[in-house]
VOGU-3710 file (C-alpha; in Angstrom, 3 decimals, decimal comma):
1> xxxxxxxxxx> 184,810/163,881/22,085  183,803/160,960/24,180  181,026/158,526/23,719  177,886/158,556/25,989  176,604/155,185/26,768  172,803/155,369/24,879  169,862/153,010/24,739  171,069/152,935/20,787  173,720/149,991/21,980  170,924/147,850/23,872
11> xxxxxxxxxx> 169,918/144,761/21,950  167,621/143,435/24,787  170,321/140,536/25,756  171,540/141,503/29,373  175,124/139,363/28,759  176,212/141,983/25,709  175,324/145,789/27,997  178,942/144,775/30,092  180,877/144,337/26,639  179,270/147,510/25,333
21> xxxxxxxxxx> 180,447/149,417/28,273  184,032/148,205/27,802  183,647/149,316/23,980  182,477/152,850/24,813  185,926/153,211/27,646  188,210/151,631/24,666  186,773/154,083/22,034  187,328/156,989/24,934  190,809/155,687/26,087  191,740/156,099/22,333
31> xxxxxxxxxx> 189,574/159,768/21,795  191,424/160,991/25,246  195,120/159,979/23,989  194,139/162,319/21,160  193,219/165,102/23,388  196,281/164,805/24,936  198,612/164,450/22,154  199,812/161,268/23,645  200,258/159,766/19,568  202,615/157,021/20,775
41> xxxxxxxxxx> 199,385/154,898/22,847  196,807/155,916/19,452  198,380/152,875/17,407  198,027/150,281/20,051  194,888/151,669/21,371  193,589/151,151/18,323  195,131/147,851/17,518  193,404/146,540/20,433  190,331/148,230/20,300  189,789/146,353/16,955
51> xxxxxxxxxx> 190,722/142,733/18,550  188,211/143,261/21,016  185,851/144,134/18,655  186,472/141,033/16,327  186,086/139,444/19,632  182,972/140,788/20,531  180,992/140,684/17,608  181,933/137,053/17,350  180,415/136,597/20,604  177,263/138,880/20,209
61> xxxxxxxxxx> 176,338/137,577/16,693  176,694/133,759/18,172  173,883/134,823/21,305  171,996/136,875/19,112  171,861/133,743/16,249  170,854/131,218/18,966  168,290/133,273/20,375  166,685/133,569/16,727  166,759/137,866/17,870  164,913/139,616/15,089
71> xxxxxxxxxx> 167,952/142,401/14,003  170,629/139,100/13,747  170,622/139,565/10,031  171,201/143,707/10,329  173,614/143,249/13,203  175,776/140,888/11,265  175,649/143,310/8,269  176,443/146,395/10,157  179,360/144,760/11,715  180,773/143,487/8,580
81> xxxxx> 180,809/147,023/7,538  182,451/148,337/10,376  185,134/145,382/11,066  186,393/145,550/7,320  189,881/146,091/6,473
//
């Protein structure tokens, strides 16, 4: 099932709607190798899908910190959550 780009992954920072984009065609690159039964790409899809992830919310949390944004603290939580293991 592929992801729909939504209002849900604005934060109101222009610079992170590009990175978003890339995260929704990574997450549908990975959901479309399943379709297909192509299992040999699923393991490196999803190795790099996570390293530009890490990546990411490095980056996001840093612009979102400086710019004192009001859901820093919840962003930083929720990705903590979701980058584990």
């Amino acid at each position: 099932m592929a992801v729909r780009r939504s209002s849900v992954f604005e934060l109101g920072i222009p610079v992170i709607g590009s990175p978003h984009q890339r995260s929704i065609e990574h997450i549908n690159a990975v959901a479309h190798a399943q379709q297909e039964h192509n299992n040999d790409d699923i393991p490196s899809a999803l190795d790099g899908r996570r390293e530009y992830s890490l990546s990411q919310f490095a980056f996001k949390q840093s612009l979102m910190e400086n710019a004192r944004h009001p859901l820093t603290h919840g962003h930083k939580k929720m990705g903590s959550y979701l980058l584990a293991g």
